[in-house]
Every structure is written in structure tokens, then in C-alpha cells.
C-alpha positions as a printed Julia matrix, in Angstrom:
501×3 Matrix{Float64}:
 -33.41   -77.97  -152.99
 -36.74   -79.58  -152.95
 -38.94   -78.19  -156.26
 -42.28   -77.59  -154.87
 -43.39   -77.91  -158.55
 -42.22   -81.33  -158.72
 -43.33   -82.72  -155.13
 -45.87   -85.72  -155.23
 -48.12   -84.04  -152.92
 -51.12   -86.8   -153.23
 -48.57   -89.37  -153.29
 -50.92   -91.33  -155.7
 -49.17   -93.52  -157.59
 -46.87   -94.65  -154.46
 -47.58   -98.04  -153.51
 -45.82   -99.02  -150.05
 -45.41  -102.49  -148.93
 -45.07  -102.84  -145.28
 -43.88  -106.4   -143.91
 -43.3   -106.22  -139.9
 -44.99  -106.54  -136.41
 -48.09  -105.92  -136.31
 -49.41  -104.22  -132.51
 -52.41  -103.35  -131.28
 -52.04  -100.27  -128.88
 -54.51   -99.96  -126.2
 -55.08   -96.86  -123.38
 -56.89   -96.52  -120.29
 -56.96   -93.0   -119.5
 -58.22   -91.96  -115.76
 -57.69   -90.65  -112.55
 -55.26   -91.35  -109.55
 -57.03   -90.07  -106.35
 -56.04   -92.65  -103.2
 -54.36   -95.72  -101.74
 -55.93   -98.97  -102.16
 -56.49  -100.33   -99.09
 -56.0   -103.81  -100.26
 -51.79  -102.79  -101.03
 -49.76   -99.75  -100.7
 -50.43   -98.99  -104.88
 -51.9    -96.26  -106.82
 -56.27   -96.75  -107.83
 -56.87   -95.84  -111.01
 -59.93   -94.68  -111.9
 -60.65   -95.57  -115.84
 -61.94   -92.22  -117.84
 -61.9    -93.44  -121.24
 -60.73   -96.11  -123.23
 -58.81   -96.04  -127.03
 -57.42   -98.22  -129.53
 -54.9    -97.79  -132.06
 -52.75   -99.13  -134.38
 -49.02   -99.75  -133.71
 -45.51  -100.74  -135.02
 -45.84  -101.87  -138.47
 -49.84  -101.31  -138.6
 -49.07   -97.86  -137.17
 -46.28   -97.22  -140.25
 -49.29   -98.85  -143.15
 -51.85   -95.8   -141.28
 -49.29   -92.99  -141.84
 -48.47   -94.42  -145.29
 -52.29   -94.0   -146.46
 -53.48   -91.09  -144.14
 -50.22   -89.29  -145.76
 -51.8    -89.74  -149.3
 -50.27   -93.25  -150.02
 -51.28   -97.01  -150.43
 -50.34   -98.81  -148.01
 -50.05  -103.14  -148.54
 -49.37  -104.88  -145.33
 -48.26  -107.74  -145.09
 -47.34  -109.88  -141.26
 -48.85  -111.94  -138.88
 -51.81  -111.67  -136.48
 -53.1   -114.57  -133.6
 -56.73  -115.26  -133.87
 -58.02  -113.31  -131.11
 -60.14  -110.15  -130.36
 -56.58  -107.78  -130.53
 -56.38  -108.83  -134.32
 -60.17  -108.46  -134.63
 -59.49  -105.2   -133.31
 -56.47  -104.56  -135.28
 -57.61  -105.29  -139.04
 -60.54  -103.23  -138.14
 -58.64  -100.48  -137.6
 -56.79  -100.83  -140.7
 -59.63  -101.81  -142.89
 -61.6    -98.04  -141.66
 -58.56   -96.93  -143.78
 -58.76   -98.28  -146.64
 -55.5   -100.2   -145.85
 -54.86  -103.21  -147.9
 -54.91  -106.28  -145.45
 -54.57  -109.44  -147.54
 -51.26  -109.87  -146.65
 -51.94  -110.58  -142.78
 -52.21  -113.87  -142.27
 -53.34  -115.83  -139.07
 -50.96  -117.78  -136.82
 -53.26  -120.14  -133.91
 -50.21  -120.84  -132.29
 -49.56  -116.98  -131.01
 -51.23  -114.01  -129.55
 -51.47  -110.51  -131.44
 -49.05  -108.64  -129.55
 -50.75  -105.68  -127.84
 -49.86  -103.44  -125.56
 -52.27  -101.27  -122.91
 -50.9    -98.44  -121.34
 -52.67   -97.09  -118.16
 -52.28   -92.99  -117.98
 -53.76   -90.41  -115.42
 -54.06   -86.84  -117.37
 -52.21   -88.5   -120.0
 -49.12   -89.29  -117.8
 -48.1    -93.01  -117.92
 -48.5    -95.27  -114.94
 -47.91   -98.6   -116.66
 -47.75  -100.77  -119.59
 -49.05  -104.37  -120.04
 -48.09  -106.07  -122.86
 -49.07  -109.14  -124.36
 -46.73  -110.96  -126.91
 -45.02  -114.17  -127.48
 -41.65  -113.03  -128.94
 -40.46  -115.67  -131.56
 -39.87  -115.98  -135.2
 -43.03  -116.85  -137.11
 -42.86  -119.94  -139.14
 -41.17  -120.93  -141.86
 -44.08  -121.19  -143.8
 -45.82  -118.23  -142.6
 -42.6   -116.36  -143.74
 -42.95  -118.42  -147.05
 -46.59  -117.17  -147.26
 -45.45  -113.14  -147.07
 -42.93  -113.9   -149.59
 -44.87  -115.11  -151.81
 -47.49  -112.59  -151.33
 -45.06  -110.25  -151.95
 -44.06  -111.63  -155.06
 -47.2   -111.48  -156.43
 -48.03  -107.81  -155.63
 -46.72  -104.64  -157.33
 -45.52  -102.06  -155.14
 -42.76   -98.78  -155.4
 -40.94   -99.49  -152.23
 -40.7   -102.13  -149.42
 -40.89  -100.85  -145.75
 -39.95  -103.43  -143.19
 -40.85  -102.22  -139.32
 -38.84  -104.69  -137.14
 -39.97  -104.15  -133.49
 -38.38  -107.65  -132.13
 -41.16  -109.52  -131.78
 -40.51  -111.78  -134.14
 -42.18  -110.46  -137.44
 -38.85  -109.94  -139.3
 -37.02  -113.2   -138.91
 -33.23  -112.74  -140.41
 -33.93  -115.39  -143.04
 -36.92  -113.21  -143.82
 -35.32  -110.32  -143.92
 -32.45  -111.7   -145.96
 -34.84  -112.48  -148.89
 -36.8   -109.6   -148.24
 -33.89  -106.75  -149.4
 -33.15  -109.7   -151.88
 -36.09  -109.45  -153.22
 -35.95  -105.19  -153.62
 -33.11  -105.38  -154.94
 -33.75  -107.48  -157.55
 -37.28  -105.08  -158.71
 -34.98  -102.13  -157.79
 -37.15  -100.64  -155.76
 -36.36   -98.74  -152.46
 -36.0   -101.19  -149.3
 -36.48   -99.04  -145.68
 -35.86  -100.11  -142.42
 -36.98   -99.21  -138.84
 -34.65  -100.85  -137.3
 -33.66  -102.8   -133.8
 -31.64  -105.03  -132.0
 -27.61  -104.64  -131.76
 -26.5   -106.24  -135.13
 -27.59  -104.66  -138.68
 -25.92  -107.37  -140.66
 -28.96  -108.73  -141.67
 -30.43  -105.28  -142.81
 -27.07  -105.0   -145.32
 -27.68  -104.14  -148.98
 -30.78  -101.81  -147.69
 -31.47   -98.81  -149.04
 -31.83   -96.77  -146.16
 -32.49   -97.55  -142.26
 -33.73   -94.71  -139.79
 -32.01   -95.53  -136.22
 -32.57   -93.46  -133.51
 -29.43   -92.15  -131.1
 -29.42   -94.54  -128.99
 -30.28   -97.64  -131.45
 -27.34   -96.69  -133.41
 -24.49   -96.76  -130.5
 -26.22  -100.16  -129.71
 -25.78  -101.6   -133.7
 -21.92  -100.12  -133.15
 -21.19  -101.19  -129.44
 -21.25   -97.85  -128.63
 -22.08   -96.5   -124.91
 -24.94   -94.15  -125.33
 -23.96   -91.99  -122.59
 -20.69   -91.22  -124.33
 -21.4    -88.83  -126.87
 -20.75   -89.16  -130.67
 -21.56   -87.06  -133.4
 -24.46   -87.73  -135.53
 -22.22   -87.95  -138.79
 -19.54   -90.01  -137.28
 -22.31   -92.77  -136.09
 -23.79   -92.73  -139.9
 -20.38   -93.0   -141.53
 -19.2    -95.97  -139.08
 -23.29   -97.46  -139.49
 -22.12   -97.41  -143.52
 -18.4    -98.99  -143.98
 -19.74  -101.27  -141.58
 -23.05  -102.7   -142.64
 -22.89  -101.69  -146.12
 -26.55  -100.28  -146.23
 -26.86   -97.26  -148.57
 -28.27   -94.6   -147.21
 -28.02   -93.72  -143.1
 -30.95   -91.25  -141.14
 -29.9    -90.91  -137.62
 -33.13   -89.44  -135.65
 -31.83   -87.19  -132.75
 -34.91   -85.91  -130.71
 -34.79   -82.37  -129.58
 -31.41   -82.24  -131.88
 -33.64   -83.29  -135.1
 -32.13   -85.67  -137.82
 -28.96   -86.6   -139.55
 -28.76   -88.24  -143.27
 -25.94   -89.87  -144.76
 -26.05   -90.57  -148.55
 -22.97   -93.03  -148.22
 -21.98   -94.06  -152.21
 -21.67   -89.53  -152.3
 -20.36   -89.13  -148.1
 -22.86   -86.53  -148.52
 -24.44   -85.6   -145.06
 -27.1    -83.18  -143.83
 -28.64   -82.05  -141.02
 -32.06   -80.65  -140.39
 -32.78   -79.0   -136.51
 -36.13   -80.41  -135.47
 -39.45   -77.96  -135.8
 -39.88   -76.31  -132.72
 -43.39   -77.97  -131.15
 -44.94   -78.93  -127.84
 -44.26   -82.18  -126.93
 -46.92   -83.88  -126.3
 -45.64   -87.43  -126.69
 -43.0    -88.76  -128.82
 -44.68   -92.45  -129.67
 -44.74   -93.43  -132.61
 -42.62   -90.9   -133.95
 -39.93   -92.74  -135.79
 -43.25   -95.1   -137.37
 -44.05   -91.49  -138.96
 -40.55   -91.11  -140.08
 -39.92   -93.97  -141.76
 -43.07   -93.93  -143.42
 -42.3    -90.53  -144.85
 -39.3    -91.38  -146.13
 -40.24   -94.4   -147.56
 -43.17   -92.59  -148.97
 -40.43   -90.26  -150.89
 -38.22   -92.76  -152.02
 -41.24   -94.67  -153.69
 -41.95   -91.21  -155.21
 -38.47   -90.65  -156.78
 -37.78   -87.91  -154.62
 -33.99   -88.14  -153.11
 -32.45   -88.81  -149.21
 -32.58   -85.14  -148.5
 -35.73   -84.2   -150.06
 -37.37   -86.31  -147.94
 -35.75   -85.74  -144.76
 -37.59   -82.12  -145.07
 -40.93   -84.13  -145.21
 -40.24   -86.22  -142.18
 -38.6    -83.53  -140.36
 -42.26   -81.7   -140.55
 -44.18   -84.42  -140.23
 -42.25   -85.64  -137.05
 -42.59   -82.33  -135.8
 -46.5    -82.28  -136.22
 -46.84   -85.95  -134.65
 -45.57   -85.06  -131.25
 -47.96   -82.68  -130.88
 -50.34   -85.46  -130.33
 -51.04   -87.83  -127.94
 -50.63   -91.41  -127.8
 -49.74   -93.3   -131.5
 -50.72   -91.1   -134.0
 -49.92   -91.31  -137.43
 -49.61   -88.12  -139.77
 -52.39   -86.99  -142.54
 -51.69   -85.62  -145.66
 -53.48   -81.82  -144.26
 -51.1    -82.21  -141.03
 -47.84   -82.79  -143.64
 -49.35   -80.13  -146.43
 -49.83   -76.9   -143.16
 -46.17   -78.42  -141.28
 -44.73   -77.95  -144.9
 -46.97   -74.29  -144.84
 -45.44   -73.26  -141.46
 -41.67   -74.54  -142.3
 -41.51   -72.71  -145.15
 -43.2    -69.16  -143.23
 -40.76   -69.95  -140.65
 -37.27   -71.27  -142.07
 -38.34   -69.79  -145.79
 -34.94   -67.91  -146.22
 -33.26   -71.38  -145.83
 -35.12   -73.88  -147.89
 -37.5    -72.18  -150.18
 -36.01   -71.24  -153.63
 -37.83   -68.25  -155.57
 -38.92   -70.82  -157.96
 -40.69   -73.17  -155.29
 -42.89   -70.34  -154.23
 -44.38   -70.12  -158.22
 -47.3    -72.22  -157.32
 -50.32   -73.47  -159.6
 -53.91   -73.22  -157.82
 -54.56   -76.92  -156.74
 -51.36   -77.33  -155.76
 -51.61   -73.95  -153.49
 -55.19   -75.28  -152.62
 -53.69   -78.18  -151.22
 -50.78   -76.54  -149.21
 -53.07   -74.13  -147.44
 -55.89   -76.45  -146.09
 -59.26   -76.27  -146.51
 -61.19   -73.02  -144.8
 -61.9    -72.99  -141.42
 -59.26   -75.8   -140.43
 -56.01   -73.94  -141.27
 -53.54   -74.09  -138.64
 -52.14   -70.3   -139.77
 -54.06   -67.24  -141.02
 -53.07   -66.41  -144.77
 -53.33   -62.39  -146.82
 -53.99   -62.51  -150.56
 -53.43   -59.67  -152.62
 -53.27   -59.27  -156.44
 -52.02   -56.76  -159.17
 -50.27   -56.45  -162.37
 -46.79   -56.06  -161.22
 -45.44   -54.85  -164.68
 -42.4    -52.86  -163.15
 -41.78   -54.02  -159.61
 -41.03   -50.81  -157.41
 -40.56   -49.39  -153.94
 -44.11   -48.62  -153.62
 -45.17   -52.26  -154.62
 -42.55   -53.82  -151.7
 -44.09   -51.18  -149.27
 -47.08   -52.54  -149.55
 -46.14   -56.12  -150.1
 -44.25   -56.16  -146.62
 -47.49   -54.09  -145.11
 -50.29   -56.91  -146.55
 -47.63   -59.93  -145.15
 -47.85   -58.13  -141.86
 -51.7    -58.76  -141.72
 -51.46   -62.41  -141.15
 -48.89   -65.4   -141.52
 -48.26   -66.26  -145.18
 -49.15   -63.55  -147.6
 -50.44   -65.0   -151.21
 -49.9    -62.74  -154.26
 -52.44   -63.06  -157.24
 -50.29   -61.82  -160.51
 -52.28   -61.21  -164.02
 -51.54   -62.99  -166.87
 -49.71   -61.4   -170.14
 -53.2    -62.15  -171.54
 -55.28   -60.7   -168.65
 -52.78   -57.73  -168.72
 -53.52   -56.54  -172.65
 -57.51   -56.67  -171.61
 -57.1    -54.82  -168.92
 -54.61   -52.24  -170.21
 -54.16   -52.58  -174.11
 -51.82   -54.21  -176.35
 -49.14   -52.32  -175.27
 -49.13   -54.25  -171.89
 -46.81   -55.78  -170.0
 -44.16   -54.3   -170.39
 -42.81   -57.33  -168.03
 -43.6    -60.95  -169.23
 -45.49   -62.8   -166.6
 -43.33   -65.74  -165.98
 -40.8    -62.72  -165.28
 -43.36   -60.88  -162.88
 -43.8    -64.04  -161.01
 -40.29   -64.59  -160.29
 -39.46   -61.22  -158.91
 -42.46   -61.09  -156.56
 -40.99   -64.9   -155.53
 -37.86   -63.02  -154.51
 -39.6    -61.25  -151.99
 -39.01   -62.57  -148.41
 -42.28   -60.77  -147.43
 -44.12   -63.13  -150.19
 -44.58   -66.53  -149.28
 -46.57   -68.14  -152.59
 -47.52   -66.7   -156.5
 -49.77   -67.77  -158.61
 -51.21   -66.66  -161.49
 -54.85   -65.93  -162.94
 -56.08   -65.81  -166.67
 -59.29   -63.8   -166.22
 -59.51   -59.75  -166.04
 -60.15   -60.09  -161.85
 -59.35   -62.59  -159.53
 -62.42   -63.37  -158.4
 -62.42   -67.88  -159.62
 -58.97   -67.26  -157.75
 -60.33   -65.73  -153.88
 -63.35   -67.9   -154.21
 -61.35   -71.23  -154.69
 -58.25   -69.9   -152.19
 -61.09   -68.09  -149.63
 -58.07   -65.82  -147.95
 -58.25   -65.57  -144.48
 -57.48   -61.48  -145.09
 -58.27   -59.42  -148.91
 -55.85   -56.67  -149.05
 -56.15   -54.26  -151.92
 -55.29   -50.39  -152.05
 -56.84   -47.84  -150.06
 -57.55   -46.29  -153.68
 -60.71   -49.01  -153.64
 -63.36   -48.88  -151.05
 -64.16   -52.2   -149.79
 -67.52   -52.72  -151.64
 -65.24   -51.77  -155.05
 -62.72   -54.92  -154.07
 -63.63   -57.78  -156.11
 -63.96   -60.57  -153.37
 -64.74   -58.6   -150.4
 -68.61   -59.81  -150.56
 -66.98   -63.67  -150.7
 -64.01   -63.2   -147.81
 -66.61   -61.33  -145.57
 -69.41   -63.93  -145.81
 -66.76   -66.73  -144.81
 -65.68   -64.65  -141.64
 -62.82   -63.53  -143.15
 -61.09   -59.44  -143.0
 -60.87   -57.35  -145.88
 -58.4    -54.6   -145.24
 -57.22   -51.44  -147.28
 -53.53   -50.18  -147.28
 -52.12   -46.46  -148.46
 -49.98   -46.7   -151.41
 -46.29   -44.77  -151.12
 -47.33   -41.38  -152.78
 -44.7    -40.79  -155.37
 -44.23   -44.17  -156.61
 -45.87   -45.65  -159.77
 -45.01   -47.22  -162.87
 -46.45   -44.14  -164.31
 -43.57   -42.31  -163.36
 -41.1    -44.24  -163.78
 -42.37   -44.39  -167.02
 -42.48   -40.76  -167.36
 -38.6    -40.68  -165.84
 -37.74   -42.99  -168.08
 -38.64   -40.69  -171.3
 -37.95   -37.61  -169.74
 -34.42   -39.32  -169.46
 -33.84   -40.77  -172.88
 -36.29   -38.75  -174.63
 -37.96   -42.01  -175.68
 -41.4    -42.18  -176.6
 -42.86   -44.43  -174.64
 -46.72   -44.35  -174.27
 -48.14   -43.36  -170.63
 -48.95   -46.62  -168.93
 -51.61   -46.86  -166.42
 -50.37   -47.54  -162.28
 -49.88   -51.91  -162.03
């Protein structure tokens, strides 16, 4: 199970190569309102015009927007499209000096013509042929002389990924062993064999097999047949509405992940997102499965926008937020919920641009009771994660005495993680939590309805920011003070009265 603890959130140190075919996306978006009377055909009246970057340019912008670095490396034509292009990537931050000019091609670009973001047409410009022999000799070489954690190579057919290319290209992983990923295409993967993984869709992998896509065939059964076949290590079938199938082949391991329920806006550039996240992981030493669950959130996020879009490291960080609110029982262990504060920081989002409301509450928690879950469950119910503040052991014995906890905090944590009504823990050193609210800025301060609001340390922040504070009845009867009491009344132990958690 993924260990939140142990994710490379920033990514930092993950340095991405990307060798493939570079495209320039353009759109025309407009209005269809008559005829033309010069032909029977649609007039399209031109809105507003965008650029973007696509195929392998669009994988190097998910890379870095994601929290990576992303090298790219491929070939451009000198022309206003590659103008256009390595301006793109260069707003970025992208490294570019692996694109090198070819005068005997075009930049391949492609301009889509929409009404209300509904496709009419696509014009494409592109020359599809291998580049050179000594433009492939340039990448190489380029390569060679650049450090990098994992080599992504986005073949879109045009002619970027030549099979001698790619021959020396996995060669060339292999020998650093480093991760090699592949988008794939075409109908034979013989020269992707001895790859680490490659991320066919459906369709793409019935094609590789000789397969009619119409007649249906399991996920697994296309991954296991993609491996004794080709020999590549690792298989990710991407199934659309059906979500994703991986294939760890030396271990015949297999999972499958449903895809994150979202509004489909439009599904390009997708699988560039995928692949980028998984090569992303890889490069981070996380394994096949682990990051599957990134790309299955981050594909899920990326739809929801339109035209090519790559992912940012917020979008991954709040679809990681909601997948765990939402499928939390499935994939979150209590020991990924134990979080530290700029990890948590970066999970929620910045205030203001969260994409779900989040509770934080806070208390001792030295003998977790029926009274605490009460109102544990009742705080969660104010919004859609609930965050639990817990004291320290140190922060305990100045607020209580020396006698306190009774529970050690690492302990404390734990059981609160257990809870399915608490989402994330973390701790704070200091007698309140007030460093902890004003770095977090909750969306909704629950304490109990024994405080009035101007008593609850915080309130005076949350309010100012917009945000609710609300006050909840504790379960009369239930305290740690008498269970304490129970307890000694019981065994006749004495145990010193302990003040309510």
C-alpha cells in the first residue's frame, strides 16, 4: 500500500528525459450559425484562439507542472509552430537543449476547429518520416551526456522515435539502470522489448497482438500475452471509463484500479498525463502499483479539462485529497493518514483554491472513548475531510502535569488514524494549536460546546479568512475522568483523577 510518509510529493530530485514527437496543438474555438453560400458547408465563426503543447512536449509539461524536471530532447522544423512550441516550453522552465532543428521538415502541428468546444475538424501539418541519422546521433549523444532518473520516450508515429533510435535508446537505460517508459503506437512492440514499462491503451494493445478490438478481451489476458510476447517488463493497459490494468510480469502480479468518477470534458491528452506520472514514480523509486494510484487520479483530474492539458502538482496533491475521502476504506492504511504539517500543507491546497471543504479539530486523546468518536463522526460531518490536531507527550505534561498521558502520542495518533470518520493526524508541540490552524487555515474550527467561540483558540484566524467555527455537545456521561474513576472503583487502584482529554 502506498506510504504517504514515504511519497515524493515535490518530486524534486526526479529528473525525466523525454525523447519523442514534438506537436504543437492549435484551437479555433467559435460559432456555427449558417450555410455558406459559396458550398453546402458549415461557417465558422472564430471566438478565440489557443496554443498548446502536445505529444512528447505535452508529456515534458506534465512532468514539470507535476513537480518534476523535465529534459526534452527531439526534433523541431524551423518555422513559427516551433517558435511557438519552445516558447511554450521555455514559460515552464522546461529544459530545451535537447531540441534540435531539422530545415528539411515542418513542426508537426495540429489545429482543431470547435464550436462550444465540440470538434468540427482537424488540420494537421506533418511530414511523417524518420529524422536523420545524424539528428538521431545528435539526441543520443545528448543523452549521453545528461544525467537523468528515467527515460520517457512518447512515440506518436511521426517519425521522432525511429526503431534504430529506439533500439539504442532502452539500450542505453538499461545499461544506467534507470527506468525506460513508453507511450506507445503502431502494431509491432518488438522494438520497445527490454522496456521497463509501456502504457497502451485498449485498443492499441489488440492492434500490437492482432487482436480485433471489437472482440472483447480481458484487460489481464492482453497484458500477459503483451509480456511473453514482447518481453517488456512491466504492462499498464489504460481502459477509459473501465480505468487501468498493470501487469508486473517477472511477479504475474496484476491490479486493477476503476477510474475516478469525473465529468468528461475531453479525454486528449490523457494517456501524455499517464505516462508522465508513471514515469515520474518510477524515477522516484516508487513501484508499478504505487504509481498506478497517482495516474489513476491524475487521469481522472485531466479530463475534466478541455483541450491538452497537462496535470499540476495542486491538481495531483487535491485528486490524491478526494481519492482518499472517497475510496479511503480501500487504499488508505491507518499509518498513511499520520501526516507531518508540510506534507498535510501540501495535500490540502493552499486557502481559497481547495477543491473540497476540510474540519480541524484538536484534543489530547489520552483514552480514546465513545464520547470522543461521537464527536469525531459529528465534526467529519461538517465538511469533506476532517483534520485532527493531537498534543504531544510533551504538550500533554504542560497542560496536565507529569502524570500525563497516560497514552503515548505515537499511540494516540494511530488510534484516531483508525477512525473512518478521520481522514489526516498530525501532531503539535506547543500547549494550543494555534502555529497549527494558522499554517492549515481550516475551512471549519470545531471544538466543544464547553468553549464559547471567542474562548476557541483560532476562531479570530478561521473567521477573518471566511471560514466557520462551529461548537458540538459532548456525550454527557463519557470522559476519561470516569473511566478513570471506573477503573479504581474496579480494582481499587489508586490512580490520580485525570482531567477530561
Amino acid at each position: 500500500m502506498w506510504n504517504q510518509s514515504q511519497l515524493p510529493w515535490d518530486f524534486k530530485v526526479a529528473r525525466v528525459a523525454i525523447v519523442g514527437d514534438l506537436i504543437l496543438d492549435e484551437y479555433l474555438d467559435g460559432v456555427v450559425h449558417r450555410i455558406s453560400p459559396e458550398a453546402p458547408v458549415p461557417v465558422h465563426l472564430v471566438k478565440s484562439t489557443s496554443i498548446t503543447a502536445g505529444g512528447a512536449a505535452n508529456v515534458s509539461r506534465n512532468i514539470q507542472l507535476a513537480g518534476g524536471q523535465a529534459l526534452v530532447f527531439g526534433v523541431c522544423g524551423n518555422d513559427g509552430a516551433a517558435d511557438q512550441l519552445k516558447q511554450l516550453l521555455r514559460k515552464d522552465g522546461i529544459d530545451i537543449k535537447g531540441v534540435f532543428t531539422d530545415l528539411d521538415r515542418p513542426t508537426v502541428k495540429k489545429t482543431r476547429i470547435t464550436a462550444s468546444h465540440q470538434q468540427l475538424v482537424r488540420i494537421d501539418w506533418e511530414e511523417v518520416k524518420p529524422i536523420t541519422t545524424a539528428m538521431q546521433e545528435q539526441i543520443l549523444e545528448a543523452l549521453k551526456q545528461t544525467e537523468w532518473d528515467a527515460l520517457l520516450l512518447s512515440d506518436y508515429g511521426k517519425g521522432g522515435l525511429p526503431q534504430s533510435l529506439l533500439e539504442k535508446l532502452i539500450q542505453l537505460g538499461r545499461s544506467r539502470q534507470k527506468p525506460v517508459v513508453i507511450d506507445p503506437k503502431g502494431k509491432d512492440y518488438s522494438p520497445y522489448t527490454g522496456a521497463t514499462l509501456v502504457t497502451p491503451n485498449r485498443k492499441e494493445a489488440c492492434d500490437a497482438l492482432g487482436l480485433d478490438p471489437q472482440v472483447y478481451v480481458g484487460a489481464k489476458e492482453l497484458a500477459e500475452t503483451l509480456y511473453q510476447k514482447y518481453q517488456i517488463e512491466n504492462i499498464l493497459v489504460t481502459l477509459g471509463a473501465e480505468g487501468m490494468l498493470g501487469l508486473e510480469g517477472a511477479s504475474q502480479k496484476s491490479q486493477h484500479l476503476p477510474a475516478v468518477t469525473r465529468e468528461v470534458f475531453d479525454v486528449s491528452g490523457a494517456g501524455d498525463t499517464v505516462v508522465s506520472i508513471m514515469a515520474l514514480g518510477l524515477a522516484s523509486g516508487a513501484n508499478l502499483f504505487d504509481c498506478m494510484r497517482l495516474a489513476n487520479a491524475a487521469a481522472g483530474r485531466v479530463v475534466e479539462k478541455w483541450g491538452t492539458q497537462p496535470i499540476t502538482r495542486d491538481e495531483l496533491l487535491e485528486a490524491l485529497a478526494e481519492e482518499r475521502r472517497e475510496h479511503g476504506a480501500a487504499f488508505a492504511s491507518t499509518q498513511s493518514k499520520i501526516m507531518q504539517l508540510d506534507e498535510l500543507k501540501s495535500l490540502l491546497g493552499p486557502h481559497g483554491k481547495r477543491r473540497l471543504k476540510f474540519v480541524f479539530t484538536n484534543g489530547c486523546f489520552d483514552i480514546l472513548h465513545a464520547g470522543h468518536i461521537s464527536y469525531l463522526e459529528e465534526a467529519r460531518a461538517r465538511g469533506q475531510a476532517l483534520v485532527v490536531g493531537v498534543n504531544t507527550d510533551k504538550s500533554v505534561r504542560g497542560l496536565k502535569g507529569e502524570s500525563r498521558p497516560i497514552i503515548p502520542c505515537e499511540q494516540r495518533m494511530r488510534l484516531l488514524a483508525a477512525l473512518q470518520c478521520v481522514d489526516y493526524v498530525v501532531s503539535f508541540d506547543e500547549e494550543t494549536p494555534a502555529h497549527l490552524i494558522s499554517e492549515l487555515m481550516p475551512d471549519v474550527l470545531v471544538k466543544g460546546a464547553d468553549y464559547e467561540v471567542h474562548q476557541i483558540v483560532g476562531a479570530d484566524v478561521v473567521q477573518a479568512a471566511g471560514g466557520r467555527v462551529e461548537r458540538i455537545q459532548f456525550v454527557e456521561g463519557l470522559s476519561t475522568s470516569d473511566i478513570v474513576r471506573r477503573v479504581r472503583e474496579n480494582q481499587g487502584v489508586g490512580i490520580p483523577a485525570l482531567a477530561d482529554s
